[in-house]
N, C-alpha and C positions, 0 to 999 in steps of 0.2 A: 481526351485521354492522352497523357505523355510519354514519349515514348520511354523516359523511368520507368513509368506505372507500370507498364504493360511488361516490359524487363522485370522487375521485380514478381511481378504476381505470376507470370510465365514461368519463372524460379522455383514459387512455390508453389506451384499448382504442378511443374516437373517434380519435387520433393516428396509433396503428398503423394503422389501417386507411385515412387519409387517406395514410400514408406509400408503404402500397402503391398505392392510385389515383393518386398521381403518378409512379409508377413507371410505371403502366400505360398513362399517359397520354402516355408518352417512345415508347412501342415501338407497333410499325406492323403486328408479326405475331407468332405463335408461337415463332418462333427469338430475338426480340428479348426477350420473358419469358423463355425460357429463358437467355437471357445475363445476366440479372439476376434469377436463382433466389434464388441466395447472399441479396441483400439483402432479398427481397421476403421469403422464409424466415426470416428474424431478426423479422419483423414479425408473419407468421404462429405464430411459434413462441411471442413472449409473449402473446397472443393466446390458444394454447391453453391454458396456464398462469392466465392471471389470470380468464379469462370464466368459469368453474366455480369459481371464489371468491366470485364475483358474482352468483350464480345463474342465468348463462346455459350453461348445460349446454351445449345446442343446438348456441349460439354458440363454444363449446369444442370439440365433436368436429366442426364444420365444418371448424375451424382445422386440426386433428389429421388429419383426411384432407388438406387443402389442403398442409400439414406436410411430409406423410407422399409425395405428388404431388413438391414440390420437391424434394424429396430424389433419387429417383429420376432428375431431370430434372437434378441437379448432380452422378450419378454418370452422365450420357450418354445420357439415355433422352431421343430424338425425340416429340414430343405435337403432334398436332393439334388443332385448334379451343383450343390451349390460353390465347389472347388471348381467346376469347371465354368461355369459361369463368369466365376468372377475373375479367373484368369482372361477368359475373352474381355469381360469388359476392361482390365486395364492394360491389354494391347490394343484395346479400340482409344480409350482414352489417351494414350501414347501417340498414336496413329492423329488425333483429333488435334494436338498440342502442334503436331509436326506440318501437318497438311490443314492449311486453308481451307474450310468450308466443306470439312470431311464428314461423311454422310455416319451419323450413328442411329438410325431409325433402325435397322437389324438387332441390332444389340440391347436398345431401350425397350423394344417390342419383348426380345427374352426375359429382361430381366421385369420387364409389367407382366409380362403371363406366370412367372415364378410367385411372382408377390402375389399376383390374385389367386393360385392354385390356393393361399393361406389364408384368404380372406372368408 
């Protein structure tokens, strides 16, 4: 991996994740994130995709549940705490981009027990 690649994908993997915080930062509650599933999920989705190119694993399968949450919530599925949720996770993804080998097993755990409450 070059240190371009990693420059560039680090770029846009800080983008994606600033594009969902001002998403977040428009909506007042959980019906409001879920009315903007669709766009926040384009953000989380290349996300999942490019951060295990990267070597943040981590930061990949956070995406992939977070993904995997939207999805569910863009075929009709009601979510709770879900404004707040996902403000945590993208201070933890922020936190993840910044700090080397920054532990998100807290946060992946919240948002797998969210998704399975819908399953």
């Amino acid at each position: 991996m070059s240190d371009e690649f990693l420059k560039v994908a680090t770029a846009e993997i800080n983008n994606e994740i600033s594009e969902i915080q001002n998403i977040l930062n428009s909506c007042q509650s959980s019906l409001d994130v879920s009315a903007n599933a669709t766009k926040i999920q384009k953000s989380t989705h290349k996300i999942k995709g490019l951060a295990p190119m990267m070597g943040k694993e981590d930061l990949g399968s956070l995406s992939a549940l977070l993904d995997s949450l939207l999805k569910k919530i863009m075929n009709g599925i009601i979510v709770n705490d879900l404004l707040e949720s996902f403000i945590m996770a993208v201070d933890e993804m922020k936190k993840s981009i910044t700090y080397p080998n920054y532990n998100l097993d807290k946060i992946k755990q919240r948002i797998s027990n969210l998704s399975s409450a819908l399953s």
